[in-house]
Structure formats: C-alpha cells, structure tokens
Backbone and ligand atoms as CSV (ligand in chain L), in Angstrom:
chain,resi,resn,atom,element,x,y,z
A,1,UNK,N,N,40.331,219.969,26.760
A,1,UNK,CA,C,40.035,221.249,26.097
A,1,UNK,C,C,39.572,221.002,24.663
A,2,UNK,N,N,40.212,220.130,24.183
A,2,UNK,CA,C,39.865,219.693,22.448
A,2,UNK,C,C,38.709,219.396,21.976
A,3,UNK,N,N,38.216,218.186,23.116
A,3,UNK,CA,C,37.048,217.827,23.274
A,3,UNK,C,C,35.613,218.717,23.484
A,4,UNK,N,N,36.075,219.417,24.384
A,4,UNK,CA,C,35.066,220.333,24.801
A,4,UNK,C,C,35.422,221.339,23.533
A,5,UNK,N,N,35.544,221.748,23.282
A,5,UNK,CA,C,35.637,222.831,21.556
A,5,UNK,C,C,34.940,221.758,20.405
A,6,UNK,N,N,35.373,220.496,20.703
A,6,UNK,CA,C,34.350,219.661,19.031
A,6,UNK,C,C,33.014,219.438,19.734
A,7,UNK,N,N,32.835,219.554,21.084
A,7,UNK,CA,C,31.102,219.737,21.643
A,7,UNK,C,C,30.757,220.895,21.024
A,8,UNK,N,N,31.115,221.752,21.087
A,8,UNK,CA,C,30.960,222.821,20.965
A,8,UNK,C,C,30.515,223.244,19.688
A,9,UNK,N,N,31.187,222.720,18.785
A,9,UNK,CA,C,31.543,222.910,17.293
A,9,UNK,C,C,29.881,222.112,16.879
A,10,UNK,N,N,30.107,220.663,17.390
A,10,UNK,CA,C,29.274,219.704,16.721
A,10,UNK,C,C,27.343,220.328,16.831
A,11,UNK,N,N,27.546,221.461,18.718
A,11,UNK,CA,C,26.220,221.012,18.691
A,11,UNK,C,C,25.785,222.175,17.989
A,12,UNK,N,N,26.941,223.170,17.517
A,12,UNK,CA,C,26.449,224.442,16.736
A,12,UNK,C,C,25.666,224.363,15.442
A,13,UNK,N,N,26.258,222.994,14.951
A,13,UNK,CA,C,26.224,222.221,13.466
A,13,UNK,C,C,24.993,221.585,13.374
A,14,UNK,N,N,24.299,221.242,14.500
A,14,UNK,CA,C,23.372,220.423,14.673
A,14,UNK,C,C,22.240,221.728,14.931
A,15,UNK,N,N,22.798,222.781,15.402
A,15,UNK,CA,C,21.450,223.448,16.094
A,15,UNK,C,C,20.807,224.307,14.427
A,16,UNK,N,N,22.194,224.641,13.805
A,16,UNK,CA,C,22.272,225.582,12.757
A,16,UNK,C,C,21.404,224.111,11.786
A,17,UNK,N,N,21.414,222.964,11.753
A,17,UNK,CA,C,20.699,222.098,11.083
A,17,UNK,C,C,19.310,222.358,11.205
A,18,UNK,N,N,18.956,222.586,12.689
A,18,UNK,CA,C,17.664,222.766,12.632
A,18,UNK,C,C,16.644,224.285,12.582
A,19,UNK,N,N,17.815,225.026,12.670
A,19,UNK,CA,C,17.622,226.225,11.926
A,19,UNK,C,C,17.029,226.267,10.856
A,20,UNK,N,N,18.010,225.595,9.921
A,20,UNK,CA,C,18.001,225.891,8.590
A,20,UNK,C,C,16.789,224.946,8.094
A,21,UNK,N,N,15.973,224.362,8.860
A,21,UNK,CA,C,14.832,224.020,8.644
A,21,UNK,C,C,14.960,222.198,7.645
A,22,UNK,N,N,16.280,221.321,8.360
A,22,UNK,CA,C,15.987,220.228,8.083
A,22,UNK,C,C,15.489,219.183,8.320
A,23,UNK,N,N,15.162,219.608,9.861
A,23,UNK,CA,C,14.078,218.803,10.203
A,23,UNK,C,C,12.380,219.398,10.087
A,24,UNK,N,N,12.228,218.614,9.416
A,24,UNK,CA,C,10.754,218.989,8.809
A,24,UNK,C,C,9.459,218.469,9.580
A,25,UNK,N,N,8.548,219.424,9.781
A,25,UNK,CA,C,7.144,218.969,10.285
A,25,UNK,C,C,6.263,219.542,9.172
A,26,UNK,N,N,5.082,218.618,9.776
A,26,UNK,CA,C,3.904,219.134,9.028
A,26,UNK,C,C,3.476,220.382,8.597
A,27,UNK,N,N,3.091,221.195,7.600
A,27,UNK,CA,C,3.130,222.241,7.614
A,27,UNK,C,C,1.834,222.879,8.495
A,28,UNK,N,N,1.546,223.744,9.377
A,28,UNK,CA,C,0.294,223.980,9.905
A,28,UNK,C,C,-0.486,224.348,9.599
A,29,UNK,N,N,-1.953,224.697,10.231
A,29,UNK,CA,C,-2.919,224.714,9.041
A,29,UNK,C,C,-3.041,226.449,9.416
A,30,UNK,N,N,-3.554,227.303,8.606
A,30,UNK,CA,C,-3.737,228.545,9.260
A,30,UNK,C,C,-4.821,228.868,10.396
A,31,UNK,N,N,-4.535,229.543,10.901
A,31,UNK,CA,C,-5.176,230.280,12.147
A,31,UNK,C,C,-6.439,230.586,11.619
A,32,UNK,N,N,-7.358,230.004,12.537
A,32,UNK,CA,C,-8.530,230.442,12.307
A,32,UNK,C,C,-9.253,229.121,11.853
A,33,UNK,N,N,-8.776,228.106,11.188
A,33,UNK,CA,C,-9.153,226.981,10.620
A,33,UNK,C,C,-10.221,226.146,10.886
A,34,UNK,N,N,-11.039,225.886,10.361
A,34,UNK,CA,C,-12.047,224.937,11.127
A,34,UNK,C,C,-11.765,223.800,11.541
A,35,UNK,N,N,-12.701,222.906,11.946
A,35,UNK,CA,C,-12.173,221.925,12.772
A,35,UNK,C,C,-12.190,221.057,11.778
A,36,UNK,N,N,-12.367,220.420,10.852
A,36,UNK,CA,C,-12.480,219.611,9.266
A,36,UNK,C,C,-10.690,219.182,9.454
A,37,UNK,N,N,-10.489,220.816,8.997
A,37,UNK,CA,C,-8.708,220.905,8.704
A,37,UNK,C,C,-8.055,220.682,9.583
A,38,UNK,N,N,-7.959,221.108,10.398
A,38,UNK,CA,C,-7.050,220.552,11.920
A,38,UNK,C,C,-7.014,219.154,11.838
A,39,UNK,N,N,-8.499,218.139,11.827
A,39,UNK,CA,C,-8.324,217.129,12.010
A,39,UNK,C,C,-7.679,216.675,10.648
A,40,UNK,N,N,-7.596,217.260,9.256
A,40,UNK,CA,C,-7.160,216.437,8.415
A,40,UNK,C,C,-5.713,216.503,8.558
A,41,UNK,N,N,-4.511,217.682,9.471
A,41,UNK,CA,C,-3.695,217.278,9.707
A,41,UNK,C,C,-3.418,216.216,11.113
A,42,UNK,N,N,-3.702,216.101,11.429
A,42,UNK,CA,C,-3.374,215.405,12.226
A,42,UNK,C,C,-3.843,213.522,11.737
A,43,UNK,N,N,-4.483,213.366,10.840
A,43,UNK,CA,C,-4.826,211.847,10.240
A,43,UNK,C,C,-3.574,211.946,9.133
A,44,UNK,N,N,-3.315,213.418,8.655
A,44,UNK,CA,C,-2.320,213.195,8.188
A,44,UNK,C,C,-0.608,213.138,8.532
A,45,UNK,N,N,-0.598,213.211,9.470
A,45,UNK,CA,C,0.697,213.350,10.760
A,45,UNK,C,C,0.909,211.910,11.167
A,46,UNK,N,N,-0.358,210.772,11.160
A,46,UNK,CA,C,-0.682,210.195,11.897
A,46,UNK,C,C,-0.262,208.967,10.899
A,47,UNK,N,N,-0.961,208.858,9.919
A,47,UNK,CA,C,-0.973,208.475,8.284
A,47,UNK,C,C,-0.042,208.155,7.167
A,48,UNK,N,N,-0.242,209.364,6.696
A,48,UNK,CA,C,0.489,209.751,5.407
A,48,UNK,C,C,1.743,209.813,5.772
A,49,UNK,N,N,2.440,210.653,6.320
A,49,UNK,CA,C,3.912,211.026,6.779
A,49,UNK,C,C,4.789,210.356,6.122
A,50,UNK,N,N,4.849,209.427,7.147
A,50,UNK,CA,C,6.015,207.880,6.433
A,50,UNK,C,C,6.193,207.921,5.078
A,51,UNK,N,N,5.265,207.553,4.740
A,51,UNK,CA,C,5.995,207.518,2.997
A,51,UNK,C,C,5.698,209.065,1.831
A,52,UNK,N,N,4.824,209.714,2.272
A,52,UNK,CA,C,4.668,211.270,1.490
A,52,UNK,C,C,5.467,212.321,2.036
A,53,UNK,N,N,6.006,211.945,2.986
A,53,UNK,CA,C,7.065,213.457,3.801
A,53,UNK,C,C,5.897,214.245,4.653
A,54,UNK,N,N,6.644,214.792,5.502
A,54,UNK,CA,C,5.628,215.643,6.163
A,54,UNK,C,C,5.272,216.838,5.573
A,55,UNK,N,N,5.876,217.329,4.498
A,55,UNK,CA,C,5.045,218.450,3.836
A,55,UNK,C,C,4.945,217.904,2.356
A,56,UNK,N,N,5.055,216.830,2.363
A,56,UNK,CA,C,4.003,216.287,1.113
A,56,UNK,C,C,5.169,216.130,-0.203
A,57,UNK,N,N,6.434,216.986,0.099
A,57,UNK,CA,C,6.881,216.611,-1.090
A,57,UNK,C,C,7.347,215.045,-1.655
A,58,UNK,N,N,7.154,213.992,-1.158
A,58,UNK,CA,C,7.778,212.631,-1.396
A,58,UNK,C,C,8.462,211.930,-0.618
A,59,UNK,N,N,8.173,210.533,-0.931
A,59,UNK,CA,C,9.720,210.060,-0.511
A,59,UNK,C,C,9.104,208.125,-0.862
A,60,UNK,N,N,8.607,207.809,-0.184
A,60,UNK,CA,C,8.377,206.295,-0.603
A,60,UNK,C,C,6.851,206.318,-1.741
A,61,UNK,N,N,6.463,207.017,-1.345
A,61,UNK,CA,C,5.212,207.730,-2.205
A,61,UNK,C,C,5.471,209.066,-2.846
A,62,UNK,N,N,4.515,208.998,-3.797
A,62,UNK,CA,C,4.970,210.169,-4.502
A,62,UNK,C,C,4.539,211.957,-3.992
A,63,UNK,N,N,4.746,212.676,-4.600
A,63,UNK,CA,C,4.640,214.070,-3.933
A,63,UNK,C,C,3.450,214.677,-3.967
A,64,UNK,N,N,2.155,214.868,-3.410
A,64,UNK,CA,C,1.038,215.158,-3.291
A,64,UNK,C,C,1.066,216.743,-3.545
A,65,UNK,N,N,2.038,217.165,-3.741
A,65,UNK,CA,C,1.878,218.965,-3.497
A,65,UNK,C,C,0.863,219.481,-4.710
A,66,UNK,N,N,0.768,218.498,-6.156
A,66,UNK,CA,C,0.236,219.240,-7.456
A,66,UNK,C,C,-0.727,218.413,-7.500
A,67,UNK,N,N,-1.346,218.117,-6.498
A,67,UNK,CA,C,-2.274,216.516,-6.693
A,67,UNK,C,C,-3.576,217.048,-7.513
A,68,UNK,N,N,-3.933,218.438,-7.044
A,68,UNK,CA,C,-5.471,218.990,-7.618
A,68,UNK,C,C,-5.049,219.193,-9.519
A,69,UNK,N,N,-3.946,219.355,-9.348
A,69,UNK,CA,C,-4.036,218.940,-10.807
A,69,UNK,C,C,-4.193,218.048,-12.185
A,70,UNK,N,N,-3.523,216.864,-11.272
A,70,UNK,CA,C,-3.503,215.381,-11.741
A,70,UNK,C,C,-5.024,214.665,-11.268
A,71,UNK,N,N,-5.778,215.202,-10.190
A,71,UNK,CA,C,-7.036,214.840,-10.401
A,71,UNK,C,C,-8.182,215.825,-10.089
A,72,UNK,N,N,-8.842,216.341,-11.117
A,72,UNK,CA,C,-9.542,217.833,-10.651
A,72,UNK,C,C,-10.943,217.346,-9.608
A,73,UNK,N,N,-11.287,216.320,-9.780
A,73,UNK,CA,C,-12.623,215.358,-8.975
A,73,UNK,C,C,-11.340,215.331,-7.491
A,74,UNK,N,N,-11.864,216.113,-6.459
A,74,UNK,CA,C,-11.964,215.657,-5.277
A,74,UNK,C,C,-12.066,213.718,-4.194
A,75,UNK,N,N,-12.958,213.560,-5.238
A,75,UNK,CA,C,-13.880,212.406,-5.013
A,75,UNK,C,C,-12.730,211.184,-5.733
A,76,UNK,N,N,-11.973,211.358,-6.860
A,76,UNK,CA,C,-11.201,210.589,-7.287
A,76,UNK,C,C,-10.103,210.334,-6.063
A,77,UNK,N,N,-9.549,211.678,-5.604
A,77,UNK,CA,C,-8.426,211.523,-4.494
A,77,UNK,C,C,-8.560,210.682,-3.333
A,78,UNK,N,N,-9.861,211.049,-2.783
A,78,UNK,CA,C,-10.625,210.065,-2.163
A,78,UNK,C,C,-10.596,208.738,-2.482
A,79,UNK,N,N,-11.193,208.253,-2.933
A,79,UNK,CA,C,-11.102,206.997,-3.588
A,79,UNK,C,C,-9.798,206.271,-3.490
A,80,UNK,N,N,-8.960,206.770,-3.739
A,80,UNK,CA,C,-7.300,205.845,-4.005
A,80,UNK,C,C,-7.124,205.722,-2.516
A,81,UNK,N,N,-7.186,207.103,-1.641
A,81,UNK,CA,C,-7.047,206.725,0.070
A,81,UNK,C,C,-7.823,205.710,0.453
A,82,UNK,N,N,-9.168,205.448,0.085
A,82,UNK,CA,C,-10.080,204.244,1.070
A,82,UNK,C,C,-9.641,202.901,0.369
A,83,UNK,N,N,-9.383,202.857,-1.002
A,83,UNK,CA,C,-9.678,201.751,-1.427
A,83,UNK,C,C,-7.652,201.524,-2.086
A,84,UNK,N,N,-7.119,202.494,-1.568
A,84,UNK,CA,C,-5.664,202.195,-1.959
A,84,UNK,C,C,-5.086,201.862,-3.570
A,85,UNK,N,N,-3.874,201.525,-3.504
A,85,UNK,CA,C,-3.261,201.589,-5.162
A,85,UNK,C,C,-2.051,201.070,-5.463
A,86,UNK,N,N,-1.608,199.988,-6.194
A,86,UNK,CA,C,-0.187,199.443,-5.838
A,86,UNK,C,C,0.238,199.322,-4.272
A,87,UNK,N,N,1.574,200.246,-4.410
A,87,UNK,CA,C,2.132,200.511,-3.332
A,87,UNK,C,C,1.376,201.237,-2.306
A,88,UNK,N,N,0.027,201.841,-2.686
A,88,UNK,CA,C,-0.539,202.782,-1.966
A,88,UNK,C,C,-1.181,202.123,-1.081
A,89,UNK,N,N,-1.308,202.072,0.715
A,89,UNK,CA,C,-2.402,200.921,0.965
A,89,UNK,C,C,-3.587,201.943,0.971
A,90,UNK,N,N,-4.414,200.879,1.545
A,90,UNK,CA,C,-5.740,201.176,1.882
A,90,UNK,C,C,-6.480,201.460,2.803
A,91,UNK,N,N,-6.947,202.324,3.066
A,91,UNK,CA,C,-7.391,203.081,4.227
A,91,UNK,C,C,-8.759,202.946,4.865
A,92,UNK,N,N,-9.778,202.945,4.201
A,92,UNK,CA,C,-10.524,202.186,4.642
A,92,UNK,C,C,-10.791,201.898,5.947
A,93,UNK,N,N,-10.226,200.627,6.477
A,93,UNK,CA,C,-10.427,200.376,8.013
A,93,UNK,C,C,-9.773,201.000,8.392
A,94,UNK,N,N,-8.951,201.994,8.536
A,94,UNK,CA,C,-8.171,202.611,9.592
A,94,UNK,C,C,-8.991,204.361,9.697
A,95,UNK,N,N,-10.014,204.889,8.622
A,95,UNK,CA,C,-10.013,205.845,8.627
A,95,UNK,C,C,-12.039,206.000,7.841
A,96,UNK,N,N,-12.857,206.370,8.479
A,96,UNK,CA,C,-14.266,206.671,8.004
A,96,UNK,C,C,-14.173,207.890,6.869
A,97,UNK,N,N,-15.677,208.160,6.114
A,97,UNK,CA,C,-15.146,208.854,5.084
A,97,UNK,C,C,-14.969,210.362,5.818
A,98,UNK,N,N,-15.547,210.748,6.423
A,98,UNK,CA,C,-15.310,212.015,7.047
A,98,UNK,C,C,-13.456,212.270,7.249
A,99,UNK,N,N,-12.833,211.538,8.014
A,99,UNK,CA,C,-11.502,211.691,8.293
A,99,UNK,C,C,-10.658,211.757,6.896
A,100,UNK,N,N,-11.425,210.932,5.915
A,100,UNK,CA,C,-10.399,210.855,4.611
A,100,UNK,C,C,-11.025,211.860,3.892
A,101,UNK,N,N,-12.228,213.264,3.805
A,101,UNK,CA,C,-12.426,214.046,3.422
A,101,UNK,C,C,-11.402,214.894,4.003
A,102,UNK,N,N,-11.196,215.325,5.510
A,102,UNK,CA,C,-10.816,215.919,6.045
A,102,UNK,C,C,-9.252,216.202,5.325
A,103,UNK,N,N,-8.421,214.833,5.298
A,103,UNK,CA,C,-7.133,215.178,5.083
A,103,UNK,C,C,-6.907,215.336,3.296
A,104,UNK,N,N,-8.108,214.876,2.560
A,104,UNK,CA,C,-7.765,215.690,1.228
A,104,UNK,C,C,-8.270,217.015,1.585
A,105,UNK,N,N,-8.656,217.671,1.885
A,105,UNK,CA,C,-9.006,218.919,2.823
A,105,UNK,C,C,-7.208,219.393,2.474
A,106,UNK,N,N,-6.262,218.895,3.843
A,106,UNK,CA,C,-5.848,219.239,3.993
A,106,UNK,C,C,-4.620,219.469,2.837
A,107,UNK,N,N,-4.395,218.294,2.235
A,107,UNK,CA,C,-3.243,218.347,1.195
A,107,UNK,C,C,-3.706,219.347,-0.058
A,108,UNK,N,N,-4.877,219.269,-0.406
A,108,UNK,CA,C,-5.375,220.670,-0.961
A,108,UNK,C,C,-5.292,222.145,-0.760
A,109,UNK,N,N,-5.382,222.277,0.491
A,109,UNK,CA,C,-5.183,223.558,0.715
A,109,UNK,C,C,-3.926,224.096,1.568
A,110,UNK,N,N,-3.628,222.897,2.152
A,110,UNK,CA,C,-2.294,223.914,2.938
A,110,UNK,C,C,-0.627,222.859,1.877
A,111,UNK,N,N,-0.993,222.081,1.994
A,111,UNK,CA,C,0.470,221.803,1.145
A,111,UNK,C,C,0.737,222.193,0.026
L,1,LIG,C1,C,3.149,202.692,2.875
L,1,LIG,C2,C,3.380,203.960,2.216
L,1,LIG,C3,C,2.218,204.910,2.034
L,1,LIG,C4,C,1.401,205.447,2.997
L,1,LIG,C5,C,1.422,205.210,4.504
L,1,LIG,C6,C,0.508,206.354,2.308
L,1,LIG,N1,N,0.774,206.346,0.963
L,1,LIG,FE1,FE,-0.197,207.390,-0.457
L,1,LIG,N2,N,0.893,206.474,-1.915
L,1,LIG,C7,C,1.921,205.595,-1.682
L,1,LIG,C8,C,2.446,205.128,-2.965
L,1,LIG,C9,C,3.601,204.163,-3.165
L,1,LIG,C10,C,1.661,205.761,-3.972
L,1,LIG,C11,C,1.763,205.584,-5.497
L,1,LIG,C12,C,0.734,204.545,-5.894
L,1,LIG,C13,C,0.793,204.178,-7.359
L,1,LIG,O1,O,1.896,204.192,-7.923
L,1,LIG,O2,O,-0.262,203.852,-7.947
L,1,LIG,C14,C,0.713,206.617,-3.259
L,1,LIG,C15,C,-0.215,207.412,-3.900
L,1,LIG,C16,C,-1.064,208.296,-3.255
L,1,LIG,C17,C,-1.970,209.210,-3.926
L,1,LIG,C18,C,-2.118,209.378,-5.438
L,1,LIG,C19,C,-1.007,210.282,-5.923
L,1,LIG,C20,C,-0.987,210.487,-7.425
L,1,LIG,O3,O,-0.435,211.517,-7.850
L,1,LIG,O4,O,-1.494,209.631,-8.159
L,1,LIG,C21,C,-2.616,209.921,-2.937
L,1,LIG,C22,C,-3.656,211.011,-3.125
L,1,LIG,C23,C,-2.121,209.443,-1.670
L,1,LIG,N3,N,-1.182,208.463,-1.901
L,1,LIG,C24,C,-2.535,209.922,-0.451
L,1,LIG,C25,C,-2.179,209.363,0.775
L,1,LIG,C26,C,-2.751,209.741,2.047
L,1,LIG,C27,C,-3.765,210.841,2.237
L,1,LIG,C28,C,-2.197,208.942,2.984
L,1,LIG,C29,C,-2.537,208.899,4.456
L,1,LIG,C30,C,-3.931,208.636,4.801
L,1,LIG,C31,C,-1.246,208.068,2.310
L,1,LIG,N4,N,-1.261,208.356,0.976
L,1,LIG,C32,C,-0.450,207.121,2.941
L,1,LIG,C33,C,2.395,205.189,-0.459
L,1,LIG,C34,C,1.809,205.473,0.758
C-alpha cells in the first residue's frame, strides 16, 4: 500500500514538472511561417541546442536571446556560425550558407 501511494506521489511530481514547463523545447515558429524559418528551427534543434538551450537562453554557450543587439549586421552573426569562435565551433562543413541564414532567421525572430 505504501509503495503504491509514493508511485503515486512521485509520478504526480514528475507530471506537475512537466507542467510547469521544465522540460524545455524549442520554441515554435509561428503559424503561417515560411519555409526559410521552419528550416532554421530545425538546423537549430539539430545544432545549436546542446550548448545554447533550446530556447536560446544559455548554458555551455552563451544566451542568443539579445544577439540583434550585440551585433546589428546580420552578416556578422553569420560569420561566427560558418567560421566559428573560441569555444564556438564551426559550421561551415556541417551547414551551406542558406541553412546558416535560415537559423539566424530563426534566433532573430522567434527567440
Ligand atoms: C559546442 C558548443 C556549441 C555549439 C554546438 C554551438 N555553439 Fe554557438 N557558441 C558557443 C560558445 C562557447 C560561444 C561563445 C564563443 C566566444 O566566447 O567567443 C558561442 C557563441 C555563439 C554566438 C555569438 C554570441 C555572442 O553574443 O557573441 C552565436 C551567434 C552562436 N554561438 C550561434 C550558434 C548557432 C546558430 C549554433 C548552431 C548552428 C551554435 N552556436 C552551436 C558554443 C556552441
């Protein structure tokens, strides 16, 4: 009986976890979106994640959410993705420039 009540208890704790929105996904792109953006989440799902979080605020890399501010050139943001930065790698072979337009696309406008 004990047992079955801390099942009980534990998976309430766990469900109310994901309620409360701690497990995190990508944020989606809005309805209606062209196809640019869609694909820039998903290079970024694919990508980025691991070390920027899935909604961009941080974690082994830094937090992309204010990025248009720290670089107002588009083309600069770009740049650090193909050709990488410190800790940042380089993207380049894993990604043509279209795909790495796409996902500054995306961290621009939906994160
Ligand atoms: C292995 C971890 C890692 C991955 C994967 C990664 N990044 Fe980064 N990123 C970093 C780190 C670390 C920095 C900080 C670099 C520095 O200090 O110069 C960074 C910096 C950046 C910056 C510059 C931020 C700023 O404010 O100067 C951008 C933009 C960026 N990353 C975009 C991306 C995108 C887009 C992807 C996916 C295509 C990606 N990163 C994948 C680790 C990563």
């Amino acid at each position: 009986m004990r047992s079955h009540f801390s099942t009980l208890v534990l998976s309430f704790f766990f469900s109310s976890l994901l309620a409360a929105g701690c497990v995190v996904s990508a944020p989606d792109v809005p309805e209606g979106s062209d196809q640019s953006l869609i694909q820039g989440r998903k290079v970024w799902t694919t990508f980025c994640t691991s070390c920027h979080g899935p909604s961009g605020s941080g974690g082994r890399g830094p937090s992309l959410k204010e990025i248009e501010n720290n670089y107002p050139s588009l083309s600069d943001i770009s740049l650090i993705i193909s050709e990488g930065r410190n800790g940042m790698p380089s993207f380049k072979e894993a990604l043509d420039q279209e795909e790495i337009n796409s996902v500054v696309r995306y961290i621009q406008e939906v994160l």
